[in-house]
Structures are given as structure tokens and as C-alpha cells.
PDBQT receptor file of N, H, CA, C and O in Angstrom, charges set to zero:
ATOM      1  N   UNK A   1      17.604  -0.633   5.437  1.00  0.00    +0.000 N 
ATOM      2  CA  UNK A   1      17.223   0.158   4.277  1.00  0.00    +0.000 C 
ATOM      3  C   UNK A   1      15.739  -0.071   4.000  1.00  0.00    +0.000 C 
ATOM      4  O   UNK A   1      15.299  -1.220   3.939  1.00  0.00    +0.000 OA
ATOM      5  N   UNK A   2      15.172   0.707   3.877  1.00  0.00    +0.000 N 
ATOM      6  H   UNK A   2      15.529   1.640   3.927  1.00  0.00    +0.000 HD
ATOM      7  CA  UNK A   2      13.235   0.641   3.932  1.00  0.00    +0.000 C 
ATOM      8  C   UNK A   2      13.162   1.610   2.654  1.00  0.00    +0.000 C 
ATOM      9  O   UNK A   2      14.058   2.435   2.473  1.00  0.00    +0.000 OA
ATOM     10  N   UNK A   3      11.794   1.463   1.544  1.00  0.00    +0.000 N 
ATOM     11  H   UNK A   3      11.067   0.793   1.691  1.00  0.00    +0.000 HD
ATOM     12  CA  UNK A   3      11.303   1.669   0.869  1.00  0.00    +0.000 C 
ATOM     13  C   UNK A   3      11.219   3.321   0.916  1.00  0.00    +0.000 C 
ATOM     14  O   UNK A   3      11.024   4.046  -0.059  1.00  0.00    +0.000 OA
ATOM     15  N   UNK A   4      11.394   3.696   2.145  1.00  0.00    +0.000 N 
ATOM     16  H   UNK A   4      11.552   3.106   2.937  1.00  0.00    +0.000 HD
ATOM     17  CA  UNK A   4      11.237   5.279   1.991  1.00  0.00    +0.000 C 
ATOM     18  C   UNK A   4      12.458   6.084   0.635  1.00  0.00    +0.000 C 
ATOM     19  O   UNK A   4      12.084   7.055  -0.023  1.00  0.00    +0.000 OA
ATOM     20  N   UNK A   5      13.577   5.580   0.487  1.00  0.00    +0.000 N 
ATOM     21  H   UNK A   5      13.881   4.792   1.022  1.00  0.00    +0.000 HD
ATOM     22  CA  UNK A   5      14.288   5.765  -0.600  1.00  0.00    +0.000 C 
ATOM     23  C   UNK A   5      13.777   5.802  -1.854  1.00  0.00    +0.000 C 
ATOM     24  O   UNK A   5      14.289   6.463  -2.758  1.00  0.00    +0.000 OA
ATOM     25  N   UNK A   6      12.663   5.043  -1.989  1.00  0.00    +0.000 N 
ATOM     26  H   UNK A   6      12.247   4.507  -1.255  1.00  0.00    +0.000 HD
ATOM     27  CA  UNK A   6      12.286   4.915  -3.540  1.00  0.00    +0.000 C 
ATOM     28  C   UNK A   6      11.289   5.971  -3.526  1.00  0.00    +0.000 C 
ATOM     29  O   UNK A   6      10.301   5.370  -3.951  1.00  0.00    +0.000 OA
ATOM     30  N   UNK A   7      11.016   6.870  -3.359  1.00  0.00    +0.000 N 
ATOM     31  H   UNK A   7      11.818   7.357  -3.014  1.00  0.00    +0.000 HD
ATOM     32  CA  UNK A   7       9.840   7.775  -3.350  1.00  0.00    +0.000 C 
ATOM     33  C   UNK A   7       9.314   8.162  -4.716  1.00  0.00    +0.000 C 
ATOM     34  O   UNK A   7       8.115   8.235  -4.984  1.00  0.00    +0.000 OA
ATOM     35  N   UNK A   8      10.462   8.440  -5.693  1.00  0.00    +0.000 N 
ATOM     36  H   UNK A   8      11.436   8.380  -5.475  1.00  0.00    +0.000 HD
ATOM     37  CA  UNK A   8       9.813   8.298  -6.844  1.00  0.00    +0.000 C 
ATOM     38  C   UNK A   8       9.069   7.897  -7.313  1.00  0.00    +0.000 C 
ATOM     39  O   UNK A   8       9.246   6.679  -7.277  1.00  0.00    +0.000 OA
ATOM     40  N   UNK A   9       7.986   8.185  -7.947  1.00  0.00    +0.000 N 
ATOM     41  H   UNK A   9       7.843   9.174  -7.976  1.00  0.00    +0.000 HD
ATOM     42  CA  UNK A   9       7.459   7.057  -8.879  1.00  0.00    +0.000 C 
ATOM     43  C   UNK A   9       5.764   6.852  -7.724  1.00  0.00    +0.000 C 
ATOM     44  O   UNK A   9       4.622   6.471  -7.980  1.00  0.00    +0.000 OA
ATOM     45  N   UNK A  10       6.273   7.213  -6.799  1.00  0.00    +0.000 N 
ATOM     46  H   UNK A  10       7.201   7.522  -6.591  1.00  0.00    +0.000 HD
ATOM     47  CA  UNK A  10       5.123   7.193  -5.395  1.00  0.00    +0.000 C 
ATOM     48  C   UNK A  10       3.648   7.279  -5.566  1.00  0.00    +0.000 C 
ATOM     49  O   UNK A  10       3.255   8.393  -5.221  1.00  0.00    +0.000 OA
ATOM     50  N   UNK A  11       2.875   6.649  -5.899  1.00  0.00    +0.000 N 
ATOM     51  H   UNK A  11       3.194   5.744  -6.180  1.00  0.00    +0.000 HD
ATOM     52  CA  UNK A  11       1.591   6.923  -5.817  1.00  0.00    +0.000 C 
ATOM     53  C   UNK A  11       0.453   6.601  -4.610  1.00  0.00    +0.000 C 
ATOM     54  O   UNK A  11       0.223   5.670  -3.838  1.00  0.00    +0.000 OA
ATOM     55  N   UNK A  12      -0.116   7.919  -4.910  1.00  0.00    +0.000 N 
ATOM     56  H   UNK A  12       0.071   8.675  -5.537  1.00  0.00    +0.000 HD
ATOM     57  CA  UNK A  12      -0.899   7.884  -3.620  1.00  0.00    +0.000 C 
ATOM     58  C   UNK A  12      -2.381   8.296  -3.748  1.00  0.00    +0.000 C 
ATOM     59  O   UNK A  12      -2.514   9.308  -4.437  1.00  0.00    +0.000 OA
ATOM     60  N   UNK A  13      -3.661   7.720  -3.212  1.00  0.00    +0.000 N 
ATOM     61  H   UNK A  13      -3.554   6.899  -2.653  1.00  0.00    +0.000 HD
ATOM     62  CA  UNK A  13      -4.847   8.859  -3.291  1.00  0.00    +0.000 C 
ATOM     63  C   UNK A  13      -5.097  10.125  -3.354  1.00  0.00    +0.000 C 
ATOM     64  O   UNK A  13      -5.629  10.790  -4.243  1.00  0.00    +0.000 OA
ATOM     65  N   UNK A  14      -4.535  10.505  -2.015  1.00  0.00    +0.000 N 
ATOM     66  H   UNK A  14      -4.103   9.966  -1.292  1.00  0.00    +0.000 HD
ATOM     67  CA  UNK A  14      -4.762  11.936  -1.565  1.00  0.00    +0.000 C 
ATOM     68  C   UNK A  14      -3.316  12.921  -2.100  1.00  0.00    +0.000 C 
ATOM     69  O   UNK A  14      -3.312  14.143  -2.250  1.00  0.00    +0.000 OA
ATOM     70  N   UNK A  15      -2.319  12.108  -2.288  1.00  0.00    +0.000 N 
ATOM     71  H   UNK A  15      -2.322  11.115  -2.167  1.00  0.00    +0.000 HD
ATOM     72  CA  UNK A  15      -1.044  13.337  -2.762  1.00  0.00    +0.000 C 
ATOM     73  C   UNK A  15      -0.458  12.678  -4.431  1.00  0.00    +0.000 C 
ATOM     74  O   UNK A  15      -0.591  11.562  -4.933  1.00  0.00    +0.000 OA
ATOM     75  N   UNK A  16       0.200  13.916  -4.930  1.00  0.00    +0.000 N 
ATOM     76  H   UNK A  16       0.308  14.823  -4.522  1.00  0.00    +0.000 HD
ATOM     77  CA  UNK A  16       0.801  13.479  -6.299  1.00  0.00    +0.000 C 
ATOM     78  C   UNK A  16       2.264  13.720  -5.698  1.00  0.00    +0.000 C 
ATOM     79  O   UNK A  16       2.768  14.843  -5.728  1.00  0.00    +0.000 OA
ATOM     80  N   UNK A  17       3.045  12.408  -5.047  1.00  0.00    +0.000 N 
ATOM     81  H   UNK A  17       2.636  11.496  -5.022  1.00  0.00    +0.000 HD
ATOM     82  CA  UNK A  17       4.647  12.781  -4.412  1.00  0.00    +0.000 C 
ATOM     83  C   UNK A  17       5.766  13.418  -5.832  1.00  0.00    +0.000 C 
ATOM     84  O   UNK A  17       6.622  14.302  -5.800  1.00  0.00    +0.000 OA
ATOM     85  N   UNK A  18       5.331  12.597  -6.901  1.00  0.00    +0.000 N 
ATOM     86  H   UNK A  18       4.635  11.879  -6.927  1.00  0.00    +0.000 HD
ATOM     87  CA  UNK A  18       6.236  13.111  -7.865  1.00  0.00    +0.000 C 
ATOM     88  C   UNK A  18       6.256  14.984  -8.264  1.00  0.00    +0.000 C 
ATOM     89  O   UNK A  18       7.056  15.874  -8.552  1.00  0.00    +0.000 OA
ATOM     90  N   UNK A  19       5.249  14.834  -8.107  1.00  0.00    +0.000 N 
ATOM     91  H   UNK A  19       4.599  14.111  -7.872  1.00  0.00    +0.000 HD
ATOM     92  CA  UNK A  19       4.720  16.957  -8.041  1.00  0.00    +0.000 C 
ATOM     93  C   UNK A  19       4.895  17.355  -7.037  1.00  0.00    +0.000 C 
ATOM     94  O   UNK A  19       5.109  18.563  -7.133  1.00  0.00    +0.000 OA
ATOM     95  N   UNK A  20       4.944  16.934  -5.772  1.00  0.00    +0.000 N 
ATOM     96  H   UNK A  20       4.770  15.952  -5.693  1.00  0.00    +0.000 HD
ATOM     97  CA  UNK A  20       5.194  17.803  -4.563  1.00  0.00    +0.000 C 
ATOM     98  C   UNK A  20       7.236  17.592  -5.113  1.00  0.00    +0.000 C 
ATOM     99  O   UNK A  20       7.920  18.481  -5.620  1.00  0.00    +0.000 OA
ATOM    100  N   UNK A  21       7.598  16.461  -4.842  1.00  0.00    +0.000 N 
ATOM    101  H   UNK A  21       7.042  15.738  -4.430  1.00  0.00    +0.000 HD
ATOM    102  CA  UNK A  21       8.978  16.549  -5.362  1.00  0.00    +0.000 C 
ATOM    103  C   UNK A  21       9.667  17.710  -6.440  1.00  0.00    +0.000 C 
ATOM    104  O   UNK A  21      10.778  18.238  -6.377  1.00  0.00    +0.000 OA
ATOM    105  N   UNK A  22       8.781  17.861  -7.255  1.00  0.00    +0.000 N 
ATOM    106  H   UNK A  22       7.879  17.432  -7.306  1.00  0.00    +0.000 HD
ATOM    107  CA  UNK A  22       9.440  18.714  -8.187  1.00  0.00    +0.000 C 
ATOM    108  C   UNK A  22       9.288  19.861  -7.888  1.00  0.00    +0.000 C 
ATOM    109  O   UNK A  22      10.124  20.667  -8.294  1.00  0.00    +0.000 OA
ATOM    110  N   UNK A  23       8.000  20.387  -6.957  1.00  0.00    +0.000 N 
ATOM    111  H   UNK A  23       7.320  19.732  -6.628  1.00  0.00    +0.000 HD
ATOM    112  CA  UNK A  23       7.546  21.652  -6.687  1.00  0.00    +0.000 C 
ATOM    113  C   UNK A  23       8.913  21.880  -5.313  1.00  0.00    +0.000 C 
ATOM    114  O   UNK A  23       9.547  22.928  -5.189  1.00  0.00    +0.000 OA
ATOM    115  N   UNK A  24       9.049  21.000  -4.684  1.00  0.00    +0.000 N 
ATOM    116  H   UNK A  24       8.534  20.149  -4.784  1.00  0.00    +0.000 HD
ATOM    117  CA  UNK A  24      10.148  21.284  -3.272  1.00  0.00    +0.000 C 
ATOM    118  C   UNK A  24      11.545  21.244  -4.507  1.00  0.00    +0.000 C 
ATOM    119  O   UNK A  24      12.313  22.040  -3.967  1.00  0.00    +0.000 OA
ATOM    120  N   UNK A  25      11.939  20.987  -5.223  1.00  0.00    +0.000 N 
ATOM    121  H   UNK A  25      11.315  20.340  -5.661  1.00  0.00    +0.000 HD
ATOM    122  CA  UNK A  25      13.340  21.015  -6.210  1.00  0.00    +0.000 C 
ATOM    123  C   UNK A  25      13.141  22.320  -6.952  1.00  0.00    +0.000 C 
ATOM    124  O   UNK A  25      14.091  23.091  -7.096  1.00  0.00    +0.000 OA
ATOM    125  N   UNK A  26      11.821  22.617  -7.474  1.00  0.00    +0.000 N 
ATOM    126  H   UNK A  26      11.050  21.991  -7.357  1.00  0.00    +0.000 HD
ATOM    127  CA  UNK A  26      11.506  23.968  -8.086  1.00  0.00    +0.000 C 
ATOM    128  C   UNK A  26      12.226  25.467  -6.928  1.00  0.00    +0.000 C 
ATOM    129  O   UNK A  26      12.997  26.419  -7.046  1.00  0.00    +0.000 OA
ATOM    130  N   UNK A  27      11.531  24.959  -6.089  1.00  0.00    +0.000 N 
ATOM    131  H   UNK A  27      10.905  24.186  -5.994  1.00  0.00    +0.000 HD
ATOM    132  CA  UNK A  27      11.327  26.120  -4.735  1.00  0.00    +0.000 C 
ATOM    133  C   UNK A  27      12.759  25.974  -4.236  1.00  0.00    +0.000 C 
ATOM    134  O   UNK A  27      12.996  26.961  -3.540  1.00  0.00    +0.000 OA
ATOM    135  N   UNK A  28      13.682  25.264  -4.286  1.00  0.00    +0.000 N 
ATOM    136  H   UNK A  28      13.489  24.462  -4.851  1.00  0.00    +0.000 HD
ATOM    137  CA  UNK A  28      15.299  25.240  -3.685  1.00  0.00    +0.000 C 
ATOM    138  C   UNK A  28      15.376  24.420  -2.790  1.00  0.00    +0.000 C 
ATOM    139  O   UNK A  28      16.129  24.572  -1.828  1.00  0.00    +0.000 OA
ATOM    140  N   UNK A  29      14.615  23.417  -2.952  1.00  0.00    +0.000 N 
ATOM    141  H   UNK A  29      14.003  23.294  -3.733  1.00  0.00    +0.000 HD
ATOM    142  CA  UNK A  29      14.463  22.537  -1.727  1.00  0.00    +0.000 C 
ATOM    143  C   UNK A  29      15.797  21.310  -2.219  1.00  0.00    +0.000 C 
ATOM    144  O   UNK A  29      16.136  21.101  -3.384  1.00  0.00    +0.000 OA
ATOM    145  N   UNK A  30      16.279  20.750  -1.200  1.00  0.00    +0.000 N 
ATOM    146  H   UNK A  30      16.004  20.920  -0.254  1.00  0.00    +0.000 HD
ATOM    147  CA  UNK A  30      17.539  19.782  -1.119  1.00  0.00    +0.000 C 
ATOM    148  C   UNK A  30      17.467  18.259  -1.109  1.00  0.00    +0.000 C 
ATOM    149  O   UNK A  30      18.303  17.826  -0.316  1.00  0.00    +0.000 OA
ATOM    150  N   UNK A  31      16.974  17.573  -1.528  1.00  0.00    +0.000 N 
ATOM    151  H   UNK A  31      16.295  17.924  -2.172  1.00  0.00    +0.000 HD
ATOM    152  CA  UNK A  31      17.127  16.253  -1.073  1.00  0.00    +0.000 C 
ATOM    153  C   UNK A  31      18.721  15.311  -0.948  1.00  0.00    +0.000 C 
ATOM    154  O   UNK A  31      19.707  15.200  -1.676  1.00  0.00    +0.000 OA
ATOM    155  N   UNK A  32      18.423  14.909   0.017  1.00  0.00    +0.000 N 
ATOM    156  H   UNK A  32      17.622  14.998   0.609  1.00  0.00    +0.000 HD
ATOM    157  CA  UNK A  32      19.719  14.085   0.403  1.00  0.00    +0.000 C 
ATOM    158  C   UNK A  32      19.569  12.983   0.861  1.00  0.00    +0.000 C 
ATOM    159  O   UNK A  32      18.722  12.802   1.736  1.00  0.00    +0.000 OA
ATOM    160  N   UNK A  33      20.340  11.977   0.395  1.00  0.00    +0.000 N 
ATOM    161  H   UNK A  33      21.028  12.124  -0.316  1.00  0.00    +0.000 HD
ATOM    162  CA  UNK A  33      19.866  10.484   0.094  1.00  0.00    +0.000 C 
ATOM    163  C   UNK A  33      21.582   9.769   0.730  1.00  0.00    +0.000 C 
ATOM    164  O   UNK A  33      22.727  10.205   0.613  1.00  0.00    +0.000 OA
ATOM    165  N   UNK A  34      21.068   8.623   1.343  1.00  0.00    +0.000 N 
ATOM    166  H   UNK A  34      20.137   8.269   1.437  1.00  0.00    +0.000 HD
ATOM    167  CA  UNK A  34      22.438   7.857   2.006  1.00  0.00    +0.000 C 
ATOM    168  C   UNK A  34      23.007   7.217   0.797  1.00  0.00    +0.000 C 
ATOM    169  O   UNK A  34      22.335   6.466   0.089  1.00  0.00    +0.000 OA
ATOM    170  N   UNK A  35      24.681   7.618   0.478  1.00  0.00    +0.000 N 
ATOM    171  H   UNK A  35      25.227   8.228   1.053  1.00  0.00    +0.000 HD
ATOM    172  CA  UNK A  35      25.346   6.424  -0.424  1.00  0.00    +0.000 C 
ATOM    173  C   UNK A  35      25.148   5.304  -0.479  1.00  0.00    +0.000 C 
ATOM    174  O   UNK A  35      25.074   4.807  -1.603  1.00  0.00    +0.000 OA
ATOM    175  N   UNK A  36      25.004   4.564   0.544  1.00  0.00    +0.000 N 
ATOM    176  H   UNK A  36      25.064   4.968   1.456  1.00  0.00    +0.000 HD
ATOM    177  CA  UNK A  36      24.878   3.129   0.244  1.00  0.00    +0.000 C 
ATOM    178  C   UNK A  36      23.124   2.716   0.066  1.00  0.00    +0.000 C 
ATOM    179  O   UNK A  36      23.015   1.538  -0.273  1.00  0.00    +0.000 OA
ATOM    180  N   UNK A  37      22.194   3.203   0.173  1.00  0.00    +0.000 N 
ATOM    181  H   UNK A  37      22.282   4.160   0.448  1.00  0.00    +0.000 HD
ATOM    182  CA  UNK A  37      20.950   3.248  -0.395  1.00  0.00    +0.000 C 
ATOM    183  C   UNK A  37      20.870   3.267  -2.119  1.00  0.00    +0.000 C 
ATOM    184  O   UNK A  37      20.411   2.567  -3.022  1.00  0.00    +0.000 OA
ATOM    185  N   UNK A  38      21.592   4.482  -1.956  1.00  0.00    +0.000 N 
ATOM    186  H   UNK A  38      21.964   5.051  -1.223  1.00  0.00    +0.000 HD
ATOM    187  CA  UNK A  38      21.877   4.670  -3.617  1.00  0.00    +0.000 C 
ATOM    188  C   UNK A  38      22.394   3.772  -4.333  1.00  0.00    +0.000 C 
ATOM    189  O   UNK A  38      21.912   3.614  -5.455  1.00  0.00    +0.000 OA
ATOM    190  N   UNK A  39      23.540   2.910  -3.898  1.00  0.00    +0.000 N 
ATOM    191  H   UNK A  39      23.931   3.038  -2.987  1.00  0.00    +0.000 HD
ATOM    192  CA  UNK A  39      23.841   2.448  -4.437  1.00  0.00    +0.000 C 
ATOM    193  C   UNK A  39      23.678   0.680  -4.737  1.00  0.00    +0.000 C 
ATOM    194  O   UNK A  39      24.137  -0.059  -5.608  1.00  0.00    +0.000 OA
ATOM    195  N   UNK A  40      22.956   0.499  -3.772  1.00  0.00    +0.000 N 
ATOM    196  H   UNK A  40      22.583   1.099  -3.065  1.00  0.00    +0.000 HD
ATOM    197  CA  UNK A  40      22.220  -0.687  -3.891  1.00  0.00    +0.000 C 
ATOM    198  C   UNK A  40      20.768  -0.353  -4.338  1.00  0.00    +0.000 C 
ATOM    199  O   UNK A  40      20.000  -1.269  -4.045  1.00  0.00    +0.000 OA
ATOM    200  N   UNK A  41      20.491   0.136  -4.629  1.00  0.00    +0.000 N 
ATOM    201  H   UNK A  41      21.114   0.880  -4.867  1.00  0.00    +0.000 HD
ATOM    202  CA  UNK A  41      19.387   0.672  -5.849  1.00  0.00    +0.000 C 
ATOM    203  C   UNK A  41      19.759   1.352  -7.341  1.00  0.00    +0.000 C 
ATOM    204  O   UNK A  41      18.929   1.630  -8.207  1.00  0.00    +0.000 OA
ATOM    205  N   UNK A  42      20.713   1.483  -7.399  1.00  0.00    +0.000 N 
ATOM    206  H   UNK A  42      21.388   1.257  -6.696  1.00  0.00    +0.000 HD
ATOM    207  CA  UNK A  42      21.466   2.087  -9.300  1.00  0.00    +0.000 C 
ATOM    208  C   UNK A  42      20.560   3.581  -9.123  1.00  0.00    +0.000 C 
ATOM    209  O   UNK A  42      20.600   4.436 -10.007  1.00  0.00    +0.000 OA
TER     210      UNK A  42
């Protein structure tokens, strides 16, 4: 399990991940995340 799960919250120089996130959820975009990631993170 690697940090790529937590993307939220993501800060970066060159990108705003929390705005590209909402803009790909805006647009119909899907995210899909492994149960047991999830759930050893709440």
C-alpha cells in the first residue's frame, strides 16, 4: 500500500491535485480506490 491513495489534500508546485480532482468528478470522471486501502486509512 503506497501513499498514492492519499491524494487528497496533495500539494504540489506546478499542479492544484485537489482542483484537477474535482474538475475530473465535475466532468464524470470515476475514481476507484482498493477496499482494503480504504480501509486501513478510515
Amino acid at each position: 500500500m503506497g501513499e498514492a491513495v492519499e491524494c487528497e489534500g496533495l500539494t504540489h508546485v506546478k499542479f492544484n491535485v485537489d482542483e484537477q480532482l474535482h474538475a475530473f468528478i465535475v466532468n464524470g470522471g470515476e475514481i476507484l480506490a482498493y477496499g482494503t486501502c480504504l480501509k486501513s486509512r478510515h
